[in-house]
C-alpha positions as CSV (number, residue, x, y, z in Angstrom):
1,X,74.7,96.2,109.1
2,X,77.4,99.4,108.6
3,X,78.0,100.9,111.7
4,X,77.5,104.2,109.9
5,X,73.8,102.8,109.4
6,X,73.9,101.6,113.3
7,X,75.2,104.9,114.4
8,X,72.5,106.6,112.6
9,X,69.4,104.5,113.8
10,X,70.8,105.1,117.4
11,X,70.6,108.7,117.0
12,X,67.2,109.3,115.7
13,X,66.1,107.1,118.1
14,X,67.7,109.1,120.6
15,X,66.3,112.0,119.1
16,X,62.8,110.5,119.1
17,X,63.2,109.5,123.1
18,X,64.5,113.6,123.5
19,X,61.5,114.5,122.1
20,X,59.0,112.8,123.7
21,X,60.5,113.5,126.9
22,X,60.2,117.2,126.2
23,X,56.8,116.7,125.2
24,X,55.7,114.9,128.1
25,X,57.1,117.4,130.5
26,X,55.2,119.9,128.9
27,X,51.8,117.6,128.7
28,X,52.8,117.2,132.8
29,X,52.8,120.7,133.0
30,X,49.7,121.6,131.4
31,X,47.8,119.0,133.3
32,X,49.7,120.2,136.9
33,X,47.9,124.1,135.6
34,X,44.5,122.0,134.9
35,X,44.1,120.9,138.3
36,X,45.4,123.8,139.9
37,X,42.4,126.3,138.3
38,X,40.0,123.3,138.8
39,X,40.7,123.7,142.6
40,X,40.6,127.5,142.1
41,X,37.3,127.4,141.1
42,X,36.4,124.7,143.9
43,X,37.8,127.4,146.3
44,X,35.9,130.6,144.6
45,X,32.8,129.3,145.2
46,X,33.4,127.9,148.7
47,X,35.2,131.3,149.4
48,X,32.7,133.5,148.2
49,X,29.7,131.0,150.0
50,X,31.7,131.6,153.1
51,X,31.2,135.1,152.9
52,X,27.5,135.1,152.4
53,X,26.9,132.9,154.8
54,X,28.5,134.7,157.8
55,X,26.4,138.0,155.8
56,X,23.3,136.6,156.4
57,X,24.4,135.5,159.5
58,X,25.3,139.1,160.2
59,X,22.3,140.2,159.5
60,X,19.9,137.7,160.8
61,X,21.2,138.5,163.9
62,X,20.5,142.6,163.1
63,X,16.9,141.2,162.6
64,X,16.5,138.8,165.5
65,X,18.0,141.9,167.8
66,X,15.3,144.6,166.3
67,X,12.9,141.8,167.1
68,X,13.7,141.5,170.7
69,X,13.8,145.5,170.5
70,X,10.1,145.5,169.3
71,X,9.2,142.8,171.8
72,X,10.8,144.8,174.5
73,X,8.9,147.9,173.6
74,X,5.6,146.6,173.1
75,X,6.3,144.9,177.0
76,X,7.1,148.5,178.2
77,X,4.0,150.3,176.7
78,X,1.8,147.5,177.8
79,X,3.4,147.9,181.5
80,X,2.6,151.4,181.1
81,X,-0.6,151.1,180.1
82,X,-1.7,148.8,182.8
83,X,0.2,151.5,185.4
84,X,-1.8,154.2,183.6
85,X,-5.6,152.5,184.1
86,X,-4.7,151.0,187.4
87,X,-3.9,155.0,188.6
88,X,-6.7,156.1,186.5
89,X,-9.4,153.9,188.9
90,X,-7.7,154.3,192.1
91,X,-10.3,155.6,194.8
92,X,-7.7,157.7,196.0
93,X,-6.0,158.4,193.0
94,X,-6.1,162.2,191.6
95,X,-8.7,160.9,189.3
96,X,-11.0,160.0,192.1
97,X,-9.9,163.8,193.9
98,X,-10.4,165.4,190.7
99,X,-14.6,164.6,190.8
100,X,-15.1,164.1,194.5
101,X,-14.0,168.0,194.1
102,X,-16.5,168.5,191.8
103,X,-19.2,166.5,194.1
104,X,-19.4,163.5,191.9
105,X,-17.7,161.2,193.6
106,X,-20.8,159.0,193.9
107,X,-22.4,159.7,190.6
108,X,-22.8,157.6,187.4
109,X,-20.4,160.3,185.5
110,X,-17.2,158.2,188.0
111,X,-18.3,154.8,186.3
112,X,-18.7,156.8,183.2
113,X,-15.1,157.3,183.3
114,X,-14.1,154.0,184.4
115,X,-15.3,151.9,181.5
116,X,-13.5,155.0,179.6
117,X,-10.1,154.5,181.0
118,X,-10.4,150.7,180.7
119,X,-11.6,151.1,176.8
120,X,-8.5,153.2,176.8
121,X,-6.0,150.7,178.7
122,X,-7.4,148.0,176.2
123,X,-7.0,149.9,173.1
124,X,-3.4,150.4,174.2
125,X,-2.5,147.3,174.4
126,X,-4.5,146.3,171.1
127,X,-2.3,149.2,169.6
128,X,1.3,148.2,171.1
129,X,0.2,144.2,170.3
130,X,-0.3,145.1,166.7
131,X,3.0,147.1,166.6
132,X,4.9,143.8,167.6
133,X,3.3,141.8,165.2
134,X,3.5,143.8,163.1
135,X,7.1,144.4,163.3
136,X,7.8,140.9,163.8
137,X,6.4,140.3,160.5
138,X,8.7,142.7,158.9
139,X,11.8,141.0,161.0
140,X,10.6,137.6,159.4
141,X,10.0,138.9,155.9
142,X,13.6,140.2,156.5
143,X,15.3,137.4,157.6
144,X,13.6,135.0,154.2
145,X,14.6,138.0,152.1
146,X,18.3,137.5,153.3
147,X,18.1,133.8,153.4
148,X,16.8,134.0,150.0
149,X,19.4,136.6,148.1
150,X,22.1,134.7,150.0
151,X,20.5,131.6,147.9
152,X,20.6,133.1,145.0
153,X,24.1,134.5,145.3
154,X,25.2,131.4,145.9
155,X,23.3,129.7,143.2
156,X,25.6,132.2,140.9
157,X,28.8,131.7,142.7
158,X,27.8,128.1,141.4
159,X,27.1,129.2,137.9
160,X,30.2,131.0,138.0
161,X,32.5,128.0,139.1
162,X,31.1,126.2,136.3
163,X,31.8,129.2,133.8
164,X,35.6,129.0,135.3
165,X,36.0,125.1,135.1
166,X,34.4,125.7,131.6
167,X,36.7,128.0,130.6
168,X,39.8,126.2,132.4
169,X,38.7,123.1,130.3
170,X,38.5,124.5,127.0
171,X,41.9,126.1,127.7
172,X,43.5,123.2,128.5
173,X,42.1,120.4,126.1
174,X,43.2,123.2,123.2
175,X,46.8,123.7,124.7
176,X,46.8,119.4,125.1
177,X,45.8,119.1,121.7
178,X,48.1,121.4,120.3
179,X,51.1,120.0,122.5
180,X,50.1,116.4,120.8
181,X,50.2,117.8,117.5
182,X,53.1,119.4,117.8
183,X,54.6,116.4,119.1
184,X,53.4,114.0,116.4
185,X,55.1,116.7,114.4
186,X,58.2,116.7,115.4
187,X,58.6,113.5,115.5
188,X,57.6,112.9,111.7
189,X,60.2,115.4,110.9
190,X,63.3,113.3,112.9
191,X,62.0,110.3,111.5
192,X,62.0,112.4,107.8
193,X,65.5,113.6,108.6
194,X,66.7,110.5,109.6
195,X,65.7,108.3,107.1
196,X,66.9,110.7,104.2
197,X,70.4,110.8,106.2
198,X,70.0,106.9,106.0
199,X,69.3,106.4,102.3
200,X,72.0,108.5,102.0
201,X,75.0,107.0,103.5
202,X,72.9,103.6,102.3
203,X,74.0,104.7,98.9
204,X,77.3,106.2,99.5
205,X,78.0,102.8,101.0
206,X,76.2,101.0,98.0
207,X,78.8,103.5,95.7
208,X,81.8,102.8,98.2
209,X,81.6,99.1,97.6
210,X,80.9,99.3,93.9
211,X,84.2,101.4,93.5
212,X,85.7,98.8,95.6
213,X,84.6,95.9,93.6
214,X,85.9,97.9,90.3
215,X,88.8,98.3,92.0
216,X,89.6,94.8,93.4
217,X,88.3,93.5,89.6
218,X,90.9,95.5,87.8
219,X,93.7,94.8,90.0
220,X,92.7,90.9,89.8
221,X,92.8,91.3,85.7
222,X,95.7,93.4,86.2
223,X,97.2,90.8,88.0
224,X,96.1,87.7,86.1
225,X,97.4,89.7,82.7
226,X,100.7,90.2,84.1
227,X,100.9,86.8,85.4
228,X,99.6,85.3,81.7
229,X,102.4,87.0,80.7
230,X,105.1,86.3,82.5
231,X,103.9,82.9,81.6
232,X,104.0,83.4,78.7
233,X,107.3,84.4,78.8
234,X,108.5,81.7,80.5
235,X,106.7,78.8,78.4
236,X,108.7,80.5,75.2
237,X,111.8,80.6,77.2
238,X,110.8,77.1,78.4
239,X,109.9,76.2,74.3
240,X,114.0,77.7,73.6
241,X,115.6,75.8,76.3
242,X,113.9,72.4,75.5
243,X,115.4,72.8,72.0
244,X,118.8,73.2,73.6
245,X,118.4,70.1,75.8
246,X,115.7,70.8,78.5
247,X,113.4,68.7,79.8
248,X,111.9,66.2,77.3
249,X,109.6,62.9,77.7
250,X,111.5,61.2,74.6
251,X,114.7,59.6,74.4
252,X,115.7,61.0,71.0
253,X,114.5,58.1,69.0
254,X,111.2,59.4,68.8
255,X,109.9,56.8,71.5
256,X,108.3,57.9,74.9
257,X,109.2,57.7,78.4
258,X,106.7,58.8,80.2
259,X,106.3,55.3,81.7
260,X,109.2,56.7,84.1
261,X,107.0,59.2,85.7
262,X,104.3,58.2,88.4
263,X,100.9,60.3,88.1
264,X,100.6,63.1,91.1
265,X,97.0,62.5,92.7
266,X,96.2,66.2,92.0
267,X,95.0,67.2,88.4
268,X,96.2,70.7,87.0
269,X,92.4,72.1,87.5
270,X,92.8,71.5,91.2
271,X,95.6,73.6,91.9
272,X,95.5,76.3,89.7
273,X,92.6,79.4,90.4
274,X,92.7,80.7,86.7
275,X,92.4,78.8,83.3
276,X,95.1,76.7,82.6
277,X,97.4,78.3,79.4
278,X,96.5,76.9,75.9
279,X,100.0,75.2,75.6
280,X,99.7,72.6,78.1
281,X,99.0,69.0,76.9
282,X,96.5,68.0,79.4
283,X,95.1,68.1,83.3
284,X,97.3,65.5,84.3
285,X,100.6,66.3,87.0
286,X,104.2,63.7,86.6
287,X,105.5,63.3,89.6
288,X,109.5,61.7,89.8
289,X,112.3,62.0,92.5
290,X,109.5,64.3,94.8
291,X,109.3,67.1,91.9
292,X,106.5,67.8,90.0
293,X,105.8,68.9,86.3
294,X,102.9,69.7,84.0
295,X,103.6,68.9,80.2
296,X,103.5,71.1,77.3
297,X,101.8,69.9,73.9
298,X,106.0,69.7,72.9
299,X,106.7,67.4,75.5
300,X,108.6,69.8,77.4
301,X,108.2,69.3,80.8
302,X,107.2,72.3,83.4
303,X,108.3,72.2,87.2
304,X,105.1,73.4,89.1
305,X,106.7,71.6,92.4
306,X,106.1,74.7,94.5
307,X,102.9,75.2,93.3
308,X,101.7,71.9,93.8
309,X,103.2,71.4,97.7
310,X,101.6,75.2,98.2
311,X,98.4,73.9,97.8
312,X,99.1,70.6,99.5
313,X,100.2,72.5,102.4
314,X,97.7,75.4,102.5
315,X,94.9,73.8,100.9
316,X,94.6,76.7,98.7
317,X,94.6,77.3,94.9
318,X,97.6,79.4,92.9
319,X,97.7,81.5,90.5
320,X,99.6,80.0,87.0
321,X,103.0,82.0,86.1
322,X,104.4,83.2,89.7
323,X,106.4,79.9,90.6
324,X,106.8,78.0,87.6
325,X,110.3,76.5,86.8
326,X,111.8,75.8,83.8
C-alpha cells in the first residue's frame, strides 16, 4: 500500500481512539454524578429519619414526664385526702371539739358525720384516680399519635427518595444516551472524512501513475524511434560501404562463404528487446575470430559483437541501433 494511504488509515484511526477516549471520560463522568445523587438520596432519607426519630423521642419523653407529673399529683391528693378523713374522725380532733361543744359528742349526728367524711375521703380518691387515668390516657394517645406522624413522615421521606432516585435516573440515562449518540456520531463523521480523504489521494495516486505510465511509454517510443533510426542510418551507411568493399559473404564470383563462419548459440530474437529491422536476412548470429555479426538480405555483414557479449555478460536484452558496427 502508498504510504500516503498508510499515513491516512493511521490517522483516522487515531482520530477514532481520540474520540472514544473523550467520550468515555465523559460516560465516566456522568456515571461518577449517578452514583453520587443516588447516595444523596440514600442520605436524605436517613438524614431526615434521623431527625424524626430523636423528635419523637423528644417528645415521648415530654409525655412520659407529664405522666409521672399526673401520677405524682394524683399520689399527693390521695395523701391529702387520707390526712383530711383521718383528722376529720379523730376523737380529739377539732371535729370531735367542734360537737362535744355542742353536746353531741355521744349522739347518732357524730356517726352521721363519720360515714360523711369517709364518703367524702372516697370520693376523693375516686376523683384524683380518674384524673390519672384519665390523663394517662391522653399521654398514651400522645405518645401513638407521635409514633404515628413520625411513621408517616418517614413513609414520605421514603416516597421522596424514590421521587429523587427517579429523577436522578431519568437524568442520567438521557445525558448517557445522548453522550452515546453523539459518540456514534462523531465517529461516522471521521470515518466519512477519512474515507473521502482516502479515495482521494487513491485517485490522485491512480492519476500519478497513469501520467507516469504515459510518460515512461512515450519516452520508450521516443527512444525506440530514435534508435530505429539511427539504425536506419547506419544499415544505409552499412548498404554504401559494402558497395565499396565492406563486409560481404561472397568471394566475387558469385559463390558463398558462409561455410567460413561458425553459428553463435544465441539467435537475433534472444538478444535484441525490440523487433528485429526488416533488412536483416534471418534470426541466425556468425560468429569468426571472437566477433559477431547478423546478416543483411545483401549479404552485408553487421558487427553486433558488443551487443551479443552485453547480454552474455548481463543476461539482459538490448536495444537494436545503439552498438551496432559497420
Amino acid at each position: 500500500m502508498d504510504e500516503r494511504l498508510t499515513n491516512i488509515e493511521a490517522q483516522k484511526k487515531a482520530q477514532l481512539e481520540k474520540n472514544d477516549a473523550l467520550y468515555s471520560g465523559l460516560l465516566s463522568d456522568a456515571q461518577n454524578l449517578y452514583n453520587q445523587q443516588q447516595d444523596y438520596a440514600n442520605q436524605y432519607e436517613t438524614t431526615q429519619n434521623d431527625i424524626l426519630n430523636k423528635q419523637l423521642e423528644y417528645s415521648t419523653n415530654l409525655i412520659e414526664q407529664q405522666k409521672d407529673i399526673a401520677k405524682q399529683n394524683a399520689r399527693t391528693e390521695q395523701s391529702k385526702a387520707r390526712n383530711d378523713y383521718n383528722a376529720f374522725i379523730n376523737p380529739y380532733g377539732k371535729q370531735a371539739e367542734s360537737l362535744a361543744s355542742q353536746g353531741l359528742a355521744t349522739s347518732g349526728v357524730s356517726e352521721t358525720t363519720r360515714l360523711g367524711g369517709y364518703n367524702t375521703y372516697q370520693n376523693r380518691l375516686a376523683s384524683a384516680n380518674k384524673v390519672l387515668q384519665d390523663a394517662i390516657t391522653q399521654y398514651d394517645n400522645d405518645i401513638n399519635a407521635a409514633r404515628l406522624n413520625n411513621d408517616v413522615s418517614k413513609a414520605q421521606n421514603a416516597l421522596k427518595k424514590l421521587e429523587l432516585q427517579l429523577q436522578y435516573s431519568e437524568s442520567y440515562y438521557n445525558k448517557k444516551g445522548d453522550l452515546q449518540q453523539n459518540q456514534f456520531n462523531t465517529g461516522r463523521d471521521i470515518d466519512a472524512d477519512y474515507f473521502n480523504r482516502y479515495q482521494t489521494e487513491y485517485q490522485n495516486i491512480q492519476n500519478e501513475k497513469a501520467r507516469q505510465e504515459a510518460i515512461r511509454q512515450w519516452e520508450a517510443e521516443m527512444a525506440y524511434q530514435k534508435q530505429k533510426d539511427q539504425w536506419e542510418r547506419q544499415y544505409a551507411l552499412s548498404k554504401s560501404n559494402s558497395s565499396n568493399g565492406g563486409y560481404s559473404l561472397s568471394d566475387g564470383s558469385g559463390e558463398e562463404i558462409t561455410n567460413s563462419y561458425g553459428e553463435a548459440s544465441l539467435p537475433l530474437n534472444a538478444i535484441f528487446v525490440n523487433s528485429i529491422p526488416s533488412g536483416i536476412s534471418n534470426n541466425r548470429v556468425l560468429t569468426k575470430n571472437g566477433k559477431y555479426y547478423a546478416q543483411d538480405t545483401s549479404g552485408n555483414l553487421i558487427d553486433i559483437t558488443d551487443y551479443y557479449k552485453a547480454m552474455e555478460e548481463t543476461g539482459t536484452t538490448q536495444w537494436w541501433g545503439d552498438r551496432v558496427k559497420r
